[in-house]
GUMIZA-33031 format. One record per atom (N, C-alpha, C): x negated, y, z. Coordinates in steps of 0.05 Angstrom, whole numbers, plus 5000, padded with zeros to 4 digits. Layout:
! residues N
XYZ
...
This chain:
! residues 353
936873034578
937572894553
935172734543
932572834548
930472744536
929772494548
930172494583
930272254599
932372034596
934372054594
936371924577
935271694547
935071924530
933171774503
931471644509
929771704534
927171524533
927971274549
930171284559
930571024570
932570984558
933070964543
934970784519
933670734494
931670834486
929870814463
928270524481
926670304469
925670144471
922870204466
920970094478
917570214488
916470184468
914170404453
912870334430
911470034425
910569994448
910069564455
911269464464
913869444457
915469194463
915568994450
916268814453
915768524458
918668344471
920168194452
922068134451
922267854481
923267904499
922367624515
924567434502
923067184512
921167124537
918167094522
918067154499
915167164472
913567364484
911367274478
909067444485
907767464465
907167764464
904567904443
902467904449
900667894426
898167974426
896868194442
895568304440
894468444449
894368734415
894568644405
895768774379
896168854369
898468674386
902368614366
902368454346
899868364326
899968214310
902367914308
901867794330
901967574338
904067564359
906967484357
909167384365
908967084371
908867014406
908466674410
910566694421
912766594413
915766444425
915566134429
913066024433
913065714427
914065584455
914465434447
915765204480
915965414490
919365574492
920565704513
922865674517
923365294512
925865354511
928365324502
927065564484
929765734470
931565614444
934165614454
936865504440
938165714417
937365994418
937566194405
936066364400
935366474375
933466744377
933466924392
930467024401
930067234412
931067434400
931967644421
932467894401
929168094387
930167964362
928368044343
927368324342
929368434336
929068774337
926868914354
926068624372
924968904389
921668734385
921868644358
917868624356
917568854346
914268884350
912669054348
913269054316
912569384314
913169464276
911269274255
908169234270
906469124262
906468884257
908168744274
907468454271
906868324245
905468094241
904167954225
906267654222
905867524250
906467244255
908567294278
909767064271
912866994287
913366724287
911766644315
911366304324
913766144342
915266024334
917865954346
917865684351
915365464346
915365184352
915965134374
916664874378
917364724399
919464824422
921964914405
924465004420
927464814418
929265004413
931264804413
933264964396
932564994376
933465184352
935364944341
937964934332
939364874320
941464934298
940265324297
942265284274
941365574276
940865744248
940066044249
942566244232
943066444234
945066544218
944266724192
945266744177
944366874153
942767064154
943667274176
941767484176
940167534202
938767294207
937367194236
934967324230
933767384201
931467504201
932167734187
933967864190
933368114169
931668324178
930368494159
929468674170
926968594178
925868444179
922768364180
922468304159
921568564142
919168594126
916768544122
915668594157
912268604160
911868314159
913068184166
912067914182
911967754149
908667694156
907167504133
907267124142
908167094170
908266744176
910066684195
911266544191
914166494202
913266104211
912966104236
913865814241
916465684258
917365524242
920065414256
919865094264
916665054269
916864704269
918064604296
917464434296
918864224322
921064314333
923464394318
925764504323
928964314324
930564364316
933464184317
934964354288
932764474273
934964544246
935664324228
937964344221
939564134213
940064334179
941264594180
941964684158
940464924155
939865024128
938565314126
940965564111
942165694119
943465854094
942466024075
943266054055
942966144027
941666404033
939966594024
938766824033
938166784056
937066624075
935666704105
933166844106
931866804084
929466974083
929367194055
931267324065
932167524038
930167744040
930467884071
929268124082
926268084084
925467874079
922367824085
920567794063
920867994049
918068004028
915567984036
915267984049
911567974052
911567704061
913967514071
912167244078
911167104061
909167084063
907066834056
906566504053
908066474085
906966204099
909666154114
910865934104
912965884118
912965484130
913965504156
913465244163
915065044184
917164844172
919764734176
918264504183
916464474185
915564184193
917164054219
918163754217
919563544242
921863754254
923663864232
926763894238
928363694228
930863714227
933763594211
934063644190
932963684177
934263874151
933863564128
936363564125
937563324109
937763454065
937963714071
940063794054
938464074043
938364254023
937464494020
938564643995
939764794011
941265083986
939065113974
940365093948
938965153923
938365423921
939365603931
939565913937
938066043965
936165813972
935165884004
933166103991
931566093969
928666283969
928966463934
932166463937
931966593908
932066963907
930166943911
929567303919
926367303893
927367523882
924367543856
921867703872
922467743899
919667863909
917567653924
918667443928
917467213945
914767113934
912567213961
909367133948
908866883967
910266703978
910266433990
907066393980
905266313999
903666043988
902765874005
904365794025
904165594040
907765504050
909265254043
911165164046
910264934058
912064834083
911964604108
914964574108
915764254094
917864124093
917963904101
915263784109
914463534125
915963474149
917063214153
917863084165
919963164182
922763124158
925463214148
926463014147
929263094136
930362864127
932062884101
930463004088
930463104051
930562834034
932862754020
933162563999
932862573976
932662993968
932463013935
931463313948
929463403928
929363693923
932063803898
933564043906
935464093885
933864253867
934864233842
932864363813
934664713829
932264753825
931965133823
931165243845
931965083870
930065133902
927165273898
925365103882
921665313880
922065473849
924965553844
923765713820
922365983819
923166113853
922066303852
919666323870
917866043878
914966103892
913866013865
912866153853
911066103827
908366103833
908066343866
904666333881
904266103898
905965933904
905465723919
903965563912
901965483934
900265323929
899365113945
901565133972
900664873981
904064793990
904164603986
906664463991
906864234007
908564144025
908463874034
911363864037
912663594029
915263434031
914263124040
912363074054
910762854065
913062754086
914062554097
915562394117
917862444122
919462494086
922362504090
923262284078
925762304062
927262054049
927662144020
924762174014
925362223985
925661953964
926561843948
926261673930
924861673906
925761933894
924862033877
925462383870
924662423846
924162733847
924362783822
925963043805
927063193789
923263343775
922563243752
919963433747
920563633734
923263813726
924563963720
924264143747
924364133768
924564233797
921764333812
919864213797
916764293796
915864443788
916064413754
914464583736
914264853735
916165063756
915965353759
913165303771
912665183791
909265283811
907365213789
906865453784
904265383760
901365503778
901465503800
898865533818
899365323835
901265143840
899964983865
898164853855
896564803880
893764593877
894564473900
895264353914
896064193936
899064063943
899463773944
902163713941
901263473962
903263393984
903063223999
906063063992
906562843989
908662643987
908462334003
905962394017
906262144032
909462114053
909261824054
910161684073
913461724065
914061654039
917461754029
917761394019
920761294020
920661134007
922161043977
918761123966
918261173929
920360953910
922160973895
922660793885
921460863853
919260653847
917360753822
919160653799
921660783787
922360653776
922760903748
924760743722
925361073707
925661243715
926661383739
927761633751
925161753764
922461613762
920561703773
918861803755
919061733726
917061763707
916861943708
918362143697
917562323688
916962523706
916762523729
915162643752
912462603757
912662323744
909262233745
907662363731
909562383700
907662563683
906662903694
909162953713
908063233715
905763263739
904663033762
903662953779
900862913765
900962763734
898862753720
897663003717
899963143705
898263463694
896863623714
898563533739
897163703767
893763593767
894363393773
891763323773
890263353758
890263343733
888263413710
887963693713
890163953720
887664143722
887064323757
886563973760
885064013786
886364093815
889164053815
890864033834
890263723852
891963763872
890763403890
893563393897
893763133902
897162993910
895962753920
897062733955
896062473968
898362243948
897761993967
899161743965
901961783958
903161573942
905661633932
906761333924
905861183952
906260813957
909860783945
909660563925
911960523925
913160353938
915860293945
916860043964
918959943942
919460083919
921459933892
921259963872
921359813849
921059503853
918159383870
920659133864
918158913880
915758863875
916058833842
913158833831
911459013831
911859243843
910159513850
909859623878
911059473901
910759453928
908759503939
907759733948
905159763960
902759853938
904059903918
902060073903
902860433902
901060523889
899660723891
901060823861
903161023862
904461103832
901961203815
900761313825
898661543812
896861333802
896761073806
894960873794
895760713776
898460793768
900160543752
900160573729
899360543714
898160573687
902160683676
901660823661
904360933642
905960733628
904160603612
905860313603
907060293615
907660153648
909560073665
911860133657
912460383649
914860433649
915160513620
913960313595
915660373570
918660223573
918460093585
921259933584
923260113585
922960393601
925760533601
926760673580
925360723556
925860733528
927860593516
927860293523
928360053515
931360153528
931060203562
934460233578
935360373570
934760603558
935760883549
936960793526
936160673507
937560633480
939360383480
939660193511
941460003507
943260183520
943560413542
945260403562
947160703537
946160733512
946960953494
945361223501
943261253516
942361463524
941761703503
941261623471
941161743449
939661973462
939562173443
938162433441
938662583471
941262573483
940762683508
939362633529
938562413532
937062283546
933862313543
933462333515
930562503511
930162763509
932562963514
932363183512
931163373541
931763233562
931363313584
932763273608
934763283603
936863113621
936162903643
934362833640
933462653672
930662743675
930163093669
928063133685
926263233660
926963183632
925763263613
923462943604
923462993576
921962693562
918162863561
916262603567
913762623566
912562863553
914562953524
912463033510
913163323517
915163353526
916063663535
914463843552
915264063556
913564303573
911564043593
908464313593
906764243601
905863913610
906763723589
905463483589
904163383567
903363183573
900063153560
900463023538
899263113518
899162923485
898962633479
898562533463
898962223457
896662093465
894262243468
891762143467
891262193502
894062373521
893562323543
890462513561
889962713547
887762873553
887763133554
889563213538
889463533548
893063513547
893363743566
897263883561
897864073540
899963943537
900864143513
903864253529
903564483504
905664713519
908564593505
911164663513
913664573506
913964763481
915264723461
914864833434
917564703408
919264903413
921764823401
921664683372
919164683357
918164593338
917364273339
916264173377
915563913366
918363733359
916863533353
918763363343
920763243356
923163173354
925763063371
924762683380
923362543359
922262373372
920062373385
919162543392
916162543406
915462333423
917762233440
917461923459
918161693448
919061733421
918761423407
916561423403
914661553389
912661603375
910061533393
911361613428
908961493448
909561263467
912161223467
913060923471
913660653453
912760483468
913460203447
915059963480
918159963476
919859793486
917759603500
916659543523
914759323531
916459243551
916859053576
918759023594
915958953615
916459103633
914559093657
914758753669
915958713666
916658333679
914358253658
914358273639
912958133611
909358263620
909558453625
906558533624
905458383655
907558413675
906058253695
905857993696
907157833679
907457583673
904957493660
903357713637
901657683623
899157653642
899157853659
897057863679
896557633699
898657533703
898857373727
897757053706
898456983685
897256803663
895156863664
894057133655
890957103651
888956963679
889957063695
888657003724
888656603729
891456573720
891256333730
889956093700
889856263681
886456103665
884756163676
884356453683
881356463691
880956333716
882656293734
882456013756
881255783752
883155673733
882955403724
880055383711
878955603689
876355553678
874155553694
874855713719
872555783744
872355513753
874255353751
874955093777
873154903755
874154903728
872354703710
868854743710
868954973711
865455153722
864454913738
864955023759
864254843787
864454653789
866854463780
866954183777
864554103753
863354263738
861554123715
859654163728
858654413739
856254373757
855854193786
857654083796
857853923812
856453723797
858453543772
857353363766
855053353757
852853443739
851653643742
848853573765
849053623784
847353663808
847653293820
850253223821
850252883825
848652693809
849652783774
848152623767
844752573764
843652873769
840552953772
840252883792
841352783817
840452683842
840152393836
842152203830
843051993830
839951863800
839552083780
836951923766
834752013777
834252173793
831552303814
830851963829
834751893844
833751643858
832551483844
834251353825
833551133807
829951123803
829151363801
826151413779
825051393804
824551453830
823651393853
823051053855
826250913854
825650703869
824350493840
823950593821
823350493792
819850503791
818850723814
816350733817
814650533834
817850493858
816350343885
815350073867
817950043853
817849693846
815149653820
814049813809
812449813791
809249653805
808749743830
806749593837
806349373843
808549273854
808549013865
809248813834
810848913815
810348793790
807148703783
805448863784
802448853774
801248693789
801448713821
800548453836
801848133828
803748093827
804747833819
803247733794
803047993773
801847793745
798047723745
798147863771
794347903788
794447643791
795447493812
795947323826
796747043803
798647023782
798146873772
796646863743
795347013740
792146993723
790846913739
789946963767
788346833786
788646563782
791246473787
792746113795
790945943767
792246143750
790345993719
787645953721
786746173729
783546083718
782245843734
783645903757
782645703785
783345343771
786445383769
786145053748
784444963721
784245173708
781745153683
779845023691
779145163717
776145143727
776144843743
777844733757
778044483767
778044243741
779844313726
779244153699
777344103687
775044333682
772844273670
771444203688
């Protein structure tokens, strides 16, 4: 019976093929093998740490693909074919840490993928996807997260309502999305501001819309830009709901920054209902670049009058340099001629007398 059990029980180091362990067990490498389906999981080591699954041909995981790994603190699923994630896939996995979806399919994301209250996440890899919106409530429960990337998907824009739970990230990557810097972006900006002021970093965030902002840098665009959407909000009827939060929450709300733009202030059912009249004034972004693009083309024109006066200038100081030269040659030969006839005189005087 005992021989029986021992060969139906699985070896205290086993090792799920075709993955190879450490030396260990820490360390699960399933990478380039392949594989169209998970290994059978069950049979990692109790210890494991990490569970490396890149470069396979994973296309689709089932709800309870990871249950029961507890231990496992880093889960990679990059260079894969996932297209969808379901709701609880990482229910059973409290201890992960570090999770990383980097260059799959994933178009789309249950709002319900990471809503478990034990989750100490602090490394998330969403890079280079094919993500059009984060849904509001997806990071409400990584509050330890701290490094994030949604870098080389199809984002346009982004919910700052959908942010503000990570009150530890310090790291946000958003390159290479195409930004449309428009109202629906503001108020993300502001919360991108607050990151940064206390000392968080967020690469490039190039816009491609509008035109007039093509190839700039959001994080450089002065706020003004976008008083004009004050102005849309109250033609299009946006009234009070529209500053209440409803597209993401208004400037002066939770953790954004005061009028003076220097320190954050906390959200506080007391401030005031106009707080964004009070820091907006209706400007129309067409009108401020219009202004700019005038100033430049005086200061053209005055540069061009510059140079044309010092031209003239340098001509005319050449042209009396000549003059005073050839005003010198002719001065001597004047003095010989009146030599010459004082000479003629005295000589006839002298024949006369």
């Amino acid at each position: 019976v005992l021989c029986l059990l021992a060969a139906l029980l699985p070896p205290a180091c086993s090792c799920p093929p075709p993955c190879l362990c450490s030396s260990d067990s820490l360390v699960v490498d399933c990478r380039g093998r392949g594989l169209s389906s998970l290994p059978p999981l069950h049979l990692l080591p109790p210890r494991s740490r990490s569970l490396l699954l890149t470069n396979n041909k994973l296309a689709s995981l089932g709800a309870a693909a990871f249950a029961n790994l507890t231990s496992l603190e880093e889960l990679d699923l990059s260079n894969n074919y996932l297209d969808n994630l379901p709701a609880g896939l990482f229910r059973d996995m409290s201890n992960l840490t570090r999770l990383t979806l980097h260059n799959n399919s994933l178009t789309v994301m249950d709002r319900d993928l990471f809503q478990v209250g034990t989750l100490n996440y602090t490394s998330l890899d969403l890079s280079l996807n094919g993500l059009s919106t984060v849904p509001l409530g997806l990071l409400d429960e990584l509050q330890s997260l701290r490094w994030l990337s949604l870098a080389g998907n199809r984002l346009h824009g982004l919910e700052r309502a959908a942010f503000e739970p990570l009150a530890n990230l310090q790291h946000l990557e958003l390159g290479h999305n195409p930004w449309e810097c428009d109202c629906n972006l503001r108020d993300f900006k502001h919360w991108m501001e607050w990151l940064l002021y206390r000392g968080g970093k967020v690469d490039a965030v190039e816009c491609t819309l509008p035109k007039d902002l093509r190839g700039r840098d959001i994080r450089g665009v002065p706020v003004e830009m976008f008083n004009y959407c004050l102005q849309l909000e109250d033609e299009n009827g946006g009234g009070e709901g529209s500053r209440s939060g409803q597209g993401g929450g208004p400037p002066c709300s939770r953790n954004a920054f005061n009028p003076s733009g220097s320190t954050p202030v906390s959200d506080s059912s007391e401030a005031p209902q106009d707080c964004t009249r009070s820091r907006y004034r209706p400007v129309s972004v067409r009108r401020a670049i219009g202004t700019v693009v005038i100033a430049g083309v005086v200061c053209g024109i005055v540069c061009i009058m510059m140079v044309a006066a010092a031209a003239y200038g340098c001509i005319y100081a050449s042209l009396m340099a000549k003059y005073q030269r050839e005003l010198k040659k002719r001065q001597p030969l004047m003095g010989d001629g009146e030599a010459d006839g004082e000479d003629r005189d005295e000589k006839q005087i002298s024949s006369v007398a």
